[in-house]
Structure formats: C-alpha cells, structure tokens
C-alpha atoms as one frame of an Amber mdcrd trajectory, in Angstrom:
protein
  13.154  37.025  22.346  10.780  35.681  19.904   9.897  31.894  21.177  11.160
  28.417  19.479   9.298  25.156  18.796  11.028  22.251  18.395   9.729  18.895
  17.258  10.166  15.685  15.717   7.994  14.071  12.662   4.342  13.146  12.671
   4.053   9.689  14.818   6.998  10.416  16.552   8.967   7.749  17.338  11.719
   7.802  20.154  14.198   9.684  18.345  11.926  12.038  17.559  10.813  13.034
  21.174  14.662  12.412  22.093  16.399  14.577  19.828  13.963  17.415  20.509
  14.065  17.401  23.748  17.859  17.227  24.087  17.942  19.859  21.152  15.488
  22.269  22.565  17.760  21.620  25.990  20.552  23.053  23.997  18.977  25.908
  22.594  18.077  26.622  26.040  20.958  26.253  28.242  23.786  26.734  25.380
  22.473  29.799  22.936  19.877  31.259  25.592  17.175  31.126  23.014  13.194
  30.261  24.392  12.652  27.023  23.328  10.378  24.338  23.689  10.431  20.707
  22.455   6.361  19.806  21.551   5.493  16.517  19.951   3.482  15.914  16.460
   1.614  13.005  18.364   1.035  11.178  21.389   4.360   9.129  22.567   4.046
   5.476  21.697   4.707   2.888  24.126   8.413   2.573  24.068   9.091   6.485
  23.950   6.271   6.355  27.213   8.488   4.183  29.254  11.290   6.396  27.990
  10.350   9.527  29.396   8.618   7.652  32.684  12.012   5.880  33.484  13.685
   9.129  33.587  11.093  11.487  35.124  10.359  13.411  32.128   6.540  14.697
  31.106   5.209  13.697  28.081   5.521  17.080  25.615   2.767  19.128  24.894
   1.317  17.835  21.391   1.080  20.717  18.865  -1.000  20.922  15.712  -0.272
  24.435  14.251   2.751  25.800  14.851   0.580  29.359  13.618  -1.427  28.672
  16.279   0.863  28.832  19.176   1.749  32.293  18.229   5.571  31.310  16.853
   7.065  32.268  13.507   9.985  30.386  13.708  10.322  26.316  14.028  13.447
  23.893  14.542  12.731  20.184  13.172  14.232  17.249  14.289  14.710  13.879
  12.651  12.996  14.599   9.951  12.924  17.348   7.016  10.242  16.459   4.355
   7.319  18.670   4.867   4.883  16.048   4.259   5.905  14.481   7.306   6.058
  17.772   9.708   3.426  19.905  11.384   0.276  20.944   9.068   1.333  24.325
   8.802   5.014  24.216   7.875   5.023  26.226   5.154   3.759  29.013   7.001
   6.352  29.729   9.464   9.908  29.686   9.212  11.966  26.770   9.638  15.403
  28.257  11.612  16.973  24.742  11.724  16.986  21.311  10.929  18.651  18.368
  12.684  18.319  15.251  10.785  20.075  12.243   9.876  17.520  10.888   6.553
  17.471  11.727   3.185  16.811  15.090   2.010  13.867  15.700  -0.419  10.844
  18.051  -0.941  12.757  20.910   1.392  12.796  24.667   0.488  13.059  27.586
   2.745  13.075  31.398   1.808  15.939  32.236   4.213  19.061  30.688   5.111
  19.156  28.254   7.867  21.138  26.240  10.179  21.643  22.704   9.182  23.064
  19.807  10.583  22.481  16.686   8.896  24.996  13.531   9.334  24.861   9.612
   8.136  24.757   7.937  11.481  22.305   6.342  13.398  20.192   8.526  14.914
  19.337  12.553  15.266  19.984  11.724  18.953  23.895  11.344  18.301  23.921
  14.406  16.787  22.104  16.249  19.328  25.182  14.700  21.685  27.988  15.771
  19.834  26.412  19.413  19.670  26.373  19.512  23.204  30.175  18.622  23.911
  31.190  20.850  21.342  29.545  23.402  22.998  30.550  22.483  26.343  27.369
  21.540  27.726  27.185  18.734  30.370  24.085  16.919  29.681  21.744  16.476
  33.085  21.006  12.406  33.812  17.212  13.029  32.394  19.051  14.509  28.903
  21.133  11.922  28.479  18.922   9.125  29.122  16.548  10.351  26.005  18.758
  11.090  23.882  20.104   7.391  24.736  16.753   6.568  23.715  16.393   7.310
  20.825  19.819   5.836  19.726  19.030   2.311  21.047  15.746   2.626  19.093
  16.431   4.176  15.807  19.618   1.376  15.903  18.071  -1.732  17.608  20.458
  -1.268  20.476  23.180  -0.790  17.607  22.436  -3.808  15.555  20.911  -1.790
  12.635  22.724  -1.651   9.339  22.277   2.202  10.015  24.439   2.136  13.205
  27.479   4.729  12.330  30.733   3.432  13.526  30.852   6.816  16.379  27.644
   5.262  17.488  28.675   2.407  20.161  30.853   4.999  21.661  28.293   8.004
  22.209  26.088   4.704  23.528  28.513   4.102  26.166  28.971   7.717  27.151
  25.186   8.306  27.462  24.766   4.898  29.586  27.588   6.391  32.066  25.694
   9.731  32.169  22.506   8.397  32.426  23.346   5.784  35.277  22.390   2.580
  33.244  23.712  -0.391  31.471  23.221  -0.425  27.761  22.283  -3.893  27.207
  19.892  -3.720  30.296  18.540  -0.852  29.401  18.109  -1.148  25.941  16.262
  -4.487  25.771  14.051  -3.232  28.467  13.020  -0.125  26.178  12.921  -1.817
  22.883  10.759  -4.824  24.678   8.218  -1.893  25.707   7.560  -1.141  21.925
   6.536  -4.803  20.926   3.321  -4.613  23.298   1.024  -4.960  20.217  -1.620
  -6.869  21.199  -3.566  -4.209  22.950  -3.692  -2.208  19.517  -5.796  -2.120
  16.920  -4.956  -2.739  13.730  -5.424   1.352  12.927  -3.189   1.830  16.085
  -0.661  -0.662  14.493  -0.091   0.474  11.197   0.197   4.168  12.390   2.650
   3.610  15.539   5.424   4.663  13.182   4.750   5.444   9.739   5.991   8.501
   7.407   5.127   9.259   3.743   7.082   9.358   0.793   6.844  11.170  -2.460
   7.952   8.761  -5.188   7.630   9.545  -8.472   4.414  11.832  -7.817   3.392
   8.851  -5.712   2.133   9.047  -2.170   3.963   5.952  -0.222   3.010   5.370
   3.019   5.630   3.236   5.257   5.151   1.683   8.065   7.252   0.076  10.968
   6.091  -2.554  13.933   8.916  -3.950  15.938   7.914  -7.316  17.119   9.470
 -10.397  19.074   7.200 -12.842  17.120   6.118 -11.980  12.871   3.593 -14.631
  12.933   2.057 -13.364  16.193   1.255  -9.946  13.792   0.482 -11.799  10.719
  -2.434 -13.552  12.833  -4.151 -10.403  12.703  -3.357  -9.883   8.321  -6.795
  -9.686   8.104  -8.047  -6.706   9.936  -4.620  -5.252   9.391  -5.465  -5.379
   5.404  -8.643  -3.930   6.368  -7.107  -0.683   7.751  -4.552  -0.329   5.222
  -6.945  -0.052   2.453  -9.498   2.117   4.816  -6.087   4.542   5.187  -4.928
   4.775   1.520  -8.694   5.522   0.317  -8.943   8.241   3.368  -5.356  10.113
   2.610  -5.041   9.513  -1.126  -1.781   6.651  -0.613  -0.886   5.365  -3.975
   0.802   2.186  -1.536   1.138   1.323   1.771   4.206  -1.086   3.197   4.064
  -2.250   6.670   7.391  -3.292   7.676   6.646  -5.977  10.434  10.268  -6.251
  12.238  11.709  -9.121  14.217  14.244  -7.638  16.815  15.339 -10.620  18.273
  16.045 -12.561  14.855  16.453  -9.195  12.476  14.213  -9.930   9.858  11.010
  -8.778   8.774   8.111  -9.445   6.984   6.763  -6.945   4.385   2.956  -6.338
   3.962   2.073  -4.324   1.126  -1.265  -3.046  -0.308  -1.478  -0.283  -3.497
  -1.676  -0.072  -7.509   2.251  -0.322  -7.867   2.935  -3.921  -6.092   5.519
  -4.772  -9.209   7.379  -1.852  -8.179   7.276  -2.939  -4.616   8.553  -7.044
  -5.768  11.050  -5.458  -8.116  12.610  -2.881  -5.281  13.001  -6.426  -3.447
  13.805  -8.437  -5.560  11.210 -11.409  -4.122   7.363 -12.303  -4.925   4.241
 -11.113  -2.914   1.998 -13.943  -2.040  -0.930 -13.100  -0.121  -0.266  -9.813
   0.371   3.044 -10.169   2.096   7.165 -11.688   1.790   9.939 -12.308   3.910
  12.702  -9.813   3.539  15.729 -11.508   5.710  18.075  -9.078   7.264  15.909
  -6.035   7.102  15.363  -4.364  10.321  15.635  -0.370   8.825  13.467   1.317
   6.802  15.917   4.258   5.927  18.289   2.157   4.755  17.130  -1.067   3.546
  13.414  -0.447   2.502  13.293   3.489   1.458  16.034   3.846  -0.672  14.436
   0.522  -2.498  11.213   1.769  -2.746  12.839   4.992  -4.037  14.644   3.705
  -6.960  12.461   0.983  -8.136   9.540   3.937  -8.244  12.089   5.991 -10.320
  12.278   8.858  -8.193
C-alpha cells in the first residue's frame, strides 16, 4: 500500500499539527492506510508545549512531498496551494480537511472532501473519529484539543461553531484535563514574544492570499500586552518591507492580537493601504489602527481584505 503524507499549512500553527496528527491517526487505525502526519515547519511555541504536555514528538518537517517518494498527499487546515508544500501540484492531493475558504484549488481526480464552518479542522478530525467508531488514545485527544482552544481562543472567537464547546468538553474528559486550565496554560505559551525577532514574529503564523492578482501576506501574533509588540514597530517595519521585497507581497498585515481583552492592533505595510482602511473602515496612522473586537483572521480580517481588494 502506496504511503500517505499528511500535513497542515506552511507555519503551522496548532491546528495544523493537531488535525494532522489526529487525521493521519485515523487513516491509520480506522481505514488501515500508511500514513504519516509531517509538518510544513518547525512547531511554534504553543504547538511545542502542546505536543511536550502530552508526550508526543515533534513531526518530521517535509519540504517535497516528491521527495519522500509519495504520490499521494492529504492536507489539513488549509487548501490554497500557495500556502501548502512547494511541490503540490506535483502529486496528488487524495483529501482535504479544512474548515477556511476555498480558493485557487484544482485537482485532476476526484477526491475526498470534508470541509465544515466551525472552529477548527481539529473538530472535524473528532467527529470523523466517532463516526467511525474510533476511541481516540489520551495523546489524540489532547492535540486535537489543541488546536480547538487555539484556532478559537479557548472558544471566545467569533469563529467558535455552536458544536464547538461540546467537542471541547469531550476532548478535556478524554484527555484528562480541565479546559479552562488547560487552555490558558497553552494559549499563554504562544505570547512568549520577546525572545523573537522581529523576522521570527511576523512569520510565527502567517499565510498568503491571492486578492485580485495581489499577493497578501497575513499575519497573526497573539499577545497579552499590544503595546508591549508595538515597542518593537520599528524593527518589525523593517522586516515587513525586507519580506514583501524578498517574496514579491503586494501587502503585508500583521494582526497583533490581545487574548485577554480581544482586540487587536493592525500593522500594515504595501502599495494598496486604501484598500486595507476601506476593508476596515478606520484610518492608518503610523503604520498601524486599532481594530476592537477582532481576534480572527478568517473571519474578521480575510473576508475584509477579500472584498475591499475586489476579489
């Protein structure tokens, strides 16, 4: 049996490790297939205390899908191209489990699918399992727990589905914690930003978007203190425009996210900063403006971006 890879989006984030892990778990124990969840990056911090609370190793990071000898690929969270491995368009793409938008995706041959409005590919990788009768090992659970506190905010997203709080709770009891423990403890371990640099920073989770036949690179930095980050505006301008002169961005939006207050502050460098005010509705001085409210970028700064661009 030819063998699987399974992985999340460049800069993974926590769902992205999560959901292929549990995912490649299925495929495994469920459908008997040979697969293996590999990462498009190096975990970041809050993923890294993830996998360490529950015993898990770091997966293998992957650069060529080619080049690991597969022809056949299952991506998680995430289905744009731009934002998978290099070599995407060389191999075939079995499945997709996702919970974003849907754009710049084309296969040759039918596929599964599985792509559902709630909070994070992590849910869906849960509900899979109990429909297929799987009991989920502690370790399983625990990620896939993961990466629903974090793609949610432990839940207080706008992008929390209302099945979310109770595949939360069922995780917690599987995994042997408590939510709210647990959850500030893991989302506390991804506002360590100090010990970054500002190219670190703006690329700890960060996809790009096609808009309009413009490249739009968006950035996310959860924080417990905005004006802690904005200390550092300087150097972080600094790499911005050293990255959009190195990969070709059109725009770059670092979304710097309060998780205690849910607000964030939106820094923003490129050629189309009206289209960035107008998808806000609010004025850029020096570079940046406080969005109140905002703590998602797939719901309340993407979509934005998307229409004010026209595309």
């Amino acid at each position: 049996m030819a063998k699987l890879l399974v992985f999340g989006h460049q800069n993974p984030d926590t769902d992205a490790i999560a959901s292929s892990y549990g995912w490649a778990y299925l495929e495994r124990e469920a459908w008997g297939r040979d697969a293996e969840a590999v990462a498009l990056g190096e975990p970041n911090e809050e993923t890294a205390f993830a996998l360490d609370y529950f015993g898990i190793p770091a997966p293998r990071v992957v650069e060529s899908a080619v080049a690991e000898g597969v022809s056949q690929v299952i991506l998680t969270d995430h289905n744009e191209f731009q934002q998978s491995i290099s070599d995407i368009r060389e191999v075939e793409v079995a499945a997709v489990i996702d919970h974003h938008r849907v754009a710049n995706f084309e296969t040759a041959n039918p596929l599964y699918m599985r792509l559902e409005p709630v909070g994070s590919a992590s849910s869906i990788v849960y509900r899979a399992s109990k429909e297929a009768g799987i009991t989920l090992p502690k370790e399983v659970a625990g990620m896939l727990l993961s990466g629903l506190i974090s793609d949610t905010l432990l839940l207080k997203s706008p992008t929390t589905h209302k099945s979310d709080p109770q595949v939360a709770a069922e995780l917690a009891e599987i995994a042997g914690v408590n939510l709210e423990e647990y959850g500030l403890a893991l989302l506390k371990a991804g506002t360590n930003l100090a010990s970054k640099s500002a190219e670190e920073l703006i690329d700890i989770d960060a996809k790009t978007f096609e808009l309009n036949g413009n490249h739009v690179r968006v950035a996310q930095v959860n924080t417990v203190d905005i004006a802690e980050v904005l200390e550092r505006q300087e150097e972080i301008e600094t790499a911005i425009k050293s990255a959009i002169t190195a990969e070709g961005y059109s725009d770059f939006v670092l979304m710097i996210t309060d998780i205690v207050n849910s607000n964030s502050e939106i820094l923003a460098l490129g050629t189309n900063m009206d289209k960035v005010e107008s998808a806000f509705a609010f004025t850029l001085e020096n570079n940046h403006a406080f969005l109140a409210g905002a703590v998602s970028r797939k719901k309340q700064v993407v979509p934005q971006l998307t229409e004010s661009f026209g595309g």
